[in-house]
DSSP file (Angstrom, degrees, kcal/mol; ACC not computed):
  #  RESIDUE AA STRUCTURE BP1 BP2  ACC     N-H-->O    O-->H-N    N-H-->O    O-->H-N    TCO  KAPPA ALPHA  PHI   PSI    X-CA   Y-CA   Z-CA
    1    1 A X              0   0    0      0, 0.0    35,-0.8     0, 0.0     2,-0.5   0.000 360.0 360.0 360.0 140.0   -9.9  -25.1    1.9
    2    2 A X  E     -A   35   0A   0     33,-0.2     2,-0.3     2,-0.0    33,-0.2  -0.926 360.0-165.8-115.5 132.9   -8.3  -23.0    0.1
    3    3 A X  E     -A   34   0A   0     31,-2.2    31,-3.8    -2,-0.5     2,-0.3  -0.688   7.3-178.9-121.8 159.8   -7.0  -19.1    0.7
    4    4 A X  E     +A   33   0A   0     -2,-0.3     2,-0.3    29,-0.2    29,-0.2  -0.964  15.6 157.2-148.4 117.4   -5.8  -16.6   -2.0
    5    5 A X  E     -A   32   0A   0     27,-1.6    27,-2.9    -2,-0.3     2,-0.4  -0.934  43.0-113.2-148.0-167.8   -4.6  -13.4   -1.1
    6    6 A X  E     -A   31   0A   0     -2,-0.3     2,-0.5    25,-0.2    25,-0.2  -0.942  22.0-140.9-128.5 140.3   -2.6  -10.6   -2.2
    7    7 A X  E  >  -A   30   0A   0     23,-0.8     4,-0.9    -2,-0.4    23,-0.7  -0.845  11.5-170.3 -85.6  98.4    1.1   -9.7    0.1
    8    8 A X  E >4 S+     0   0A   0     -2,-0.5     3,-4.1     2,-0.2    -1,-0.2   0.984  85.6  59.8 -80.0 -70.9    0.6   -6.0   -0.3
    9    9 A X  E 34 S+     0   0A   0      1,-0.3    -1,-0.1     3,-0.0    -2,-0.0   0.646 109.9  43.5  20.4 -48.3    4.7   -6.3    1.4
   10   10 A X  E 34 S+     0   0A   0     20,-0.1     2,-0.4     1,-0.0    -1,-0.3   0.683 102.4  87.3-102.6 -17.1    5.7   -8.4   -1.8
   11   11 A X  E <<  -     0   0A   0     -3,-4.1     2,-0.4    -4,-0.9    18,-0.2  -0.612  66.7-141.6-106.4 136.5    3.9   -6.2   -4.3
   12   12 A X  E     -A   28   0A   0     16,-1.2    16,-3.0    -2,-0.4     2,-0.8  -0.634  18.9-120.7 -91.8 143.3    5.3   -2.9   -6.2
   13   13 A X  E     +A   27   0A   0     -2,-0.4    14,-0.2    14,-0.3     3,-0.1  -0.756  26.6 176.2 -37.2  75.0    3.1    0.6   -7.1
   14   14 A X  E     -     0   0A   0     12,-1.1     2,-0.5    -2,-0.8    13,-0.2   0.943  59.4 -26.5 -61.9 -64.5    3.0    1.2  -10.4
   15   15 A X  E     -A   26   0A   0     11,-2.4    11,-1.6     2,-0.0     2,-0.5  -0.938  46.8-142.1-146.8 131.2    0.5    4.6  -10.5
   16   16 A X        -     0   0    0     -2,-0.5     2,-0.4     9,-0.2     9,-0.2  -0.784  22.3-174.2 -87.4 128.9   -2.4    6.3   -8.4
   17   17 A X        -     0   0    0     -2,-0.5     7,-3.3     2,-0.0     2,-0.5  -0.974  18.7-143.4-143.9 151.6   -4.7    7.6  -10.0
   18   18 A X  E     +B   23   0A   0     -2,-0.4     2,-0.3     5,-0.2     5,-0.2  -0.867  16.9 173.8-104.4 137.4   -7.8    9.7   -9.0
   19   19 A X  E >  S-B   22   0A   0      3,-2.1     3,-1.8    -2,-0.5     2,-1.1  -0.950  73.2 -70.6-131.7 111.2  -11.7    9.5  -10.9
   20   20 A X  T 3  S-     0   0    0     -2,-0.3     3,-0.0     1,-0.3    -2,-0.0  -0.386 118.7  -2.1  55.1-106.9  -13.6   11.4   -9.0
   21   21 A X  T 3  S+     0   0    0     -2,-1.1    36,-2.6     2,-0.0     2,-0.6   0.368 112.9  86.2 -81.2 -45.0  -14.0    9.7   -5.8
   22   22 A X  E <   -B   19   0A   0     -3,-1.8    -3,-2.1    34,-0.2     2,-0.4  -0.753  58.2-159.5 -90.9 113.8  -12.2    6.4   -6.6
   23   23 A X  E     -BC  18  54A   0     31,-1.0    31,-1.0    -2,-0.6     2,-0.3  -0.638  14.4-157.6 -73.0 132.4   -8.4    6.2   -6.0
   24   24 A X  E     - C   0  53A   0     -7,-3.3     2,-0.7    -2,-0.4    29,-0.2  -0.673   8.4-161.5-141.7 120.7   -7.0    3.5   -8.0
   25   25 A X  E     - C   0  52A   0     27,-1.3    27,-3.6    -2,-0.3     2,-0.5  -0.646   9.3-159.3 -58.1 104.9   -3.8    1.8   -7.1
   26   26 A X  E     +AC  15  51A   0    -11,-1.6   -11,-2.4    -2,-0.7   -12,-1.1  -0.929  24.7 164.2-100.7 128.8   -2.4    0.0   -9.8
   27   27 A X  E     -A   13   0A   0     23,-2.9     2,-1.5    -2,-0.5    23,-0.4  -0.898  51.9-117.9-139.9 134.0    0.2   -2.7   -8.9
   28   28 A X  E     -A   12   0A   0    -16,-3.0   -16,-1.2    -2,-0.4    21,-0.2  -0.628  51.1-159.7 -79.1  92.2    2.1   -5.4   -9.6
   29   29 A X  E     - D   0  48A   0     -2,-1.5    19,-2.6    19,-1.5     2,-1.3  -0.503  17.3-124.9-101.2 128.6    0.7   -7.9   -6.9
   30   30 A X  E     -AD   7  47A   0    -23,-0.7   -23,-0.8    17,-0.2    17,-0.3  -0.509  23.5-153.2 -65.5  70.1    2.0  -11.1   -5.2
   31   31 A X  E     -AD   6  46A   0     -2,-1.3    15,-1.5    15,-1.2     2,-0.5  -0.253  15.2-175.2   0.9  89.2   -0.3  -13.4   -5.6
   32   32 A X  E     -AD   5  45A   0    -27,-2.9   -27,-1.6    13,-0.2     2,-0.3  -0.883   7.2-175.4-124.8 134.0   -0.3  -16.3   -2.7
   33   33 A X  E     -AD   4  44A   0     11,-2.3    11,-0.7    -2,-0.5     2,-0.4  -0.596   9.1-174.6 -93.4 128.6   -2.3  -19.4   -2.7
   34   34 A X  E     +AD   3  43A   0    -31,-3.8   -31,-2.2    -2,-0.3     9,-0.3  -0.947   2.8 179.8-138.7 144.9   -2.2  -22.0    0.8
   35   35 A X  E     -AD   2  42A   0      7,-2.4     7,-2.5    -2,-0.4     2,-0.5  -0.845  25.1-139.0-118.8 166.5   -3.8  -25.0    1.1
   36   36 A X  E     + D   0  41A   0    -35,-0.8     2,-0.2     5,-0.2     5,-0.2  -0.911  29.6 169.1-118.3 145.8   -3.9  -27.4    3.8
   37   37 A X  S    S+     0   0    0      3,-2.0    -2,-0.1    -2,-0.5     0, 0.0  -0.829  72.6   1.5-153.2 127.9   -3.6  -31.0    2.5
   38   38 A X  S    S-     0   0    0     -2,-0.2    -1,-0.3     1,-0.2     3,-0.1   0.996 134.6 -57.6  50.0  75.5   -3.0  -34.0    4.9
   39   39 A X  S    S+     0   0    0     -3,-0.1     2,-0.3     1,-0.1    -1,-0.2   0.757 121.2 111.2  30.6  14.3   -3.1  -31.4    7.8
   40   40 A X        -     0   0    0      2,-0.0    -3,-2.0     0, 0.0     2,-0.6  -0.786  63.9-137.8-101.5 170.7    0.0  -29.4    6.0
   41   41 A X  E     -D   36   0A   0     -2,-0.3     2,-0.4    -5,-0.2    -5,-0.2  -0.979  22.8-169.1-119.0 144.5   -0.5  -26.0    4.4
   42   42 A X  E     -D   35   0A   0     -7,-2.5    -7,-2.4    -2,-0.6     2,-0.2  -0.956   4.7-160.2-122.2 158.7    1.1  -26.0    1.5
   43   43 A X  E     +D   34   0A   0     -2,-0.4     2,-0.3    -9,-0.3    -9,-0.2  -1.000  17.1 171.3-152.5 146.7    1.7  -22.6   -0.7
   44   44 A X  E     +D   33   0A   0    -11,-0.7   -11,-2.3    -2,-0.2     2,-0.4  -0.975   9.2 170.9-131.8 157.7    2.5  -20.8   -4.2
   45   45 A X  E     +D   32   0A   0     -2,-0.3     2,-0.3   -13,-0.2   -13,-0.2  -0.919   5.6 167.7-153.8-176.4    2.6  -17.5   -5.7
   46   46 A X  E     -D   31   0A   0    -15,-1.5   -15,-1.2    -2,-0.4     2,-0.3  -0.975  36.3 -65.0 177.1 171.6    3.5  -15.7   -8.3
   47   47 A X  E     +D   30   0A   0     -2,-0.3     2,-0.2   -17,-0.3   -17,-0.2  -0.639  43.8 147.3 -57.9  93.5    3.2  -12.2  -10.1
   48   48 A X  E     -D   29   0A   0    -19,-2.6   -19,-1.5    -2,-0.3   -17,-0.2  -0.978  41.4-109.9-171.8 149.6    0.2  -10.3  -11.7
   49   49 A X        +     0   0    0     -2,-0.2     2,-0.3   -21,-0.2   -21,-0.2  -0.212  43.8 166.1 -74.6 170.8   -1.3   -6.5  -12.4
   50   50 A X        -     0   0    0    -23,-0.4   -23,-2.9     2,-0.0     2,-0.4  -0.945  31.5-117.7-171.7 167.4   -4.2   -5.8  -10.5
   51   51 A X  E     -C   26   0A   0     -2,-0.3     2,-0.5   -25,-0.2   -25,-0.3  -0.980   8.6-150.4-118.3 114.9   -6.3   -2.6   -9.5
   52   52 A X  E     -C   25   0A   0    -27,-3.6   -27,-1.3    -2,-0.4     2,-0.2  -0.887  19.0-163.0 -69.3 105.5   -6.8   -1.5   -6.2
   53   53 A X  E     +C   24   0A   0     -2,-0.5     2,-0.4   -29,-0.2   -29,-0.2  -0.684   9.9 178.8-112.5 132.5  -10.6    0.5   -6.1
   54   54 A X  E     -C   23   0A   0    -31,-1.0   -31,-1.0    -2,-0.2     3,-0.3  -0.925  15.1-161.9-118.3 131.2  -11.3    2.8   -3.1
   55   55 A X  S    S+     0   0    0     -2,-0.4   -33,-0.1     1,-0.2   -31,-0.0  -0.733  70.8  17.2-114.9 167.2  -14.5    4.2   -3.6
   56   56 A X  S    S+     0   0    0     -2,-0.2     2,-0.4     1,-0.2    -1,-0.2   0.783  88.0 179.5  51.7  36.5  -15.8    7.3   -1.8
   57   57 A X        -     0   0    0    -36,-2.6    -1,-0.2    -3,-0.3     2,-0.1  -0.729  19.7-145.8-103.7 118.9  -11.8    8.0   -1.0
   58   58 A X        -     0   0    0     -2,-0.4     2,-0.3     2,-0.0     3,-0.1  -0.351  14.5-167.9 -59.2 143.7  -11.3   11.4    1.0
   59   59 A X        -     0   0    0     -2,-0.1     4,-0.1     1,-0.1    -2,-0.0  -0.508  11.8-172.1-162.7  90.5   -8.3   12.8   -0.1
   60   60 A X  S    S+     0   0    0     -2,-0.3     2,-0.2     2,-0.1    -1,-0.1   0.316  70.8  29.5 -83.6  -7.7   -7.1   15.6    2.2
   61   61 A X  S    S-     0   0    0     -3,-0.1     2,-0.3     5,-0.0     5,-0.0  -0.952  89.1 -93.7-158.2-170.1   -4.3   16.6    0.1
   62   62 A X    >>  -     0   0    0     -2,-0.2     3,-1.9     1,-0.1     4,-0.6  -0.559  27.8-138.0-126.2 124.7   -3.2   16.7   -3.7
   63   63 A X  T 34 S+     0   0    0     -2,-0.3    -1,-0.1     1,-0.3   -47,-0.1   0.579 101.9  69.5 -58.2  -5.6   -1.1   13.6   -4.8
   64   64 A X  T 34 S+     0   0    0      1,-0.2    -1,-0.3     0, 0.0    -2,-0.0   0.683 102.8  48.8 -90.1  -9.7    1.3   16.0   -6.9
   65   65 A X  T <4 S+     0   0    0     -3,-1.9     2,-0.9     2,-0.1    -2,-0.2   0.275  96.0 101.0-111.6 -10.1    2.3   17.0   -3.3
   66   66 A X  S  < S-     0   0    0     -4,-0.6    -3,-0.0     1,-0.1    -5,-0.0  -0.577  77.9 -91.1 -77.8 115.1    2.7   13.6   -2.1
   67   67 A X        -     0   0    0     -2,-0.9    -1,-0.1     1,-0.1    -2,-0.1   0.295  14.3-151.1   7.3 109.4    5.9   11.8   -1.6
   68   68 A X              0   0    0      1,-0.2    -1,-0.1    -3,-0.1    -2,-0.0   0.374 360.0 360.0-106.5  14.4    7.3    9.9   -3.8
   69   69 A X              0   0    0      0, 0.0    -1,-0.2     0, 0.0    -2,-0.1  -0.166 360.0 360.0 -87.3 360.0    9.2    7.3   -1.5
């Protein structure tokens, strides 16, 4: 079997942006892949944009007022 996920930890923020209702987090994301082969897990990763989609996202105060940290 194999898992793929993304290190939110390893990955930087490039921009939020709001449409409507959907935040999207655009990022530069770690990538890491494990596999187990002969009962080891083995793993790689690597680098790549991606879009974070929250739909329906509540947003209880105005991002120009947000942190920037």
């Amino acid at each position: 079997m194999i898992y793929t996920s993304i290190e939110l930890h390893d990955s930087d923020l490039l921009s939020i942006t709001v449409a409507d209702t959907t935040l999207v987090l655009s990022v530069r994301a770690y990538v890491h892949r494990w596999q187990k082969v002969d009962s080891k897990w083995l793993g790689t990763g690597w680098s790549q944009a991606a879009e974070l989609r929250i739909l329906s996202a509540a947003l209880p105060v105005s991002l120009d007022s947000a942190p920037d940290d």
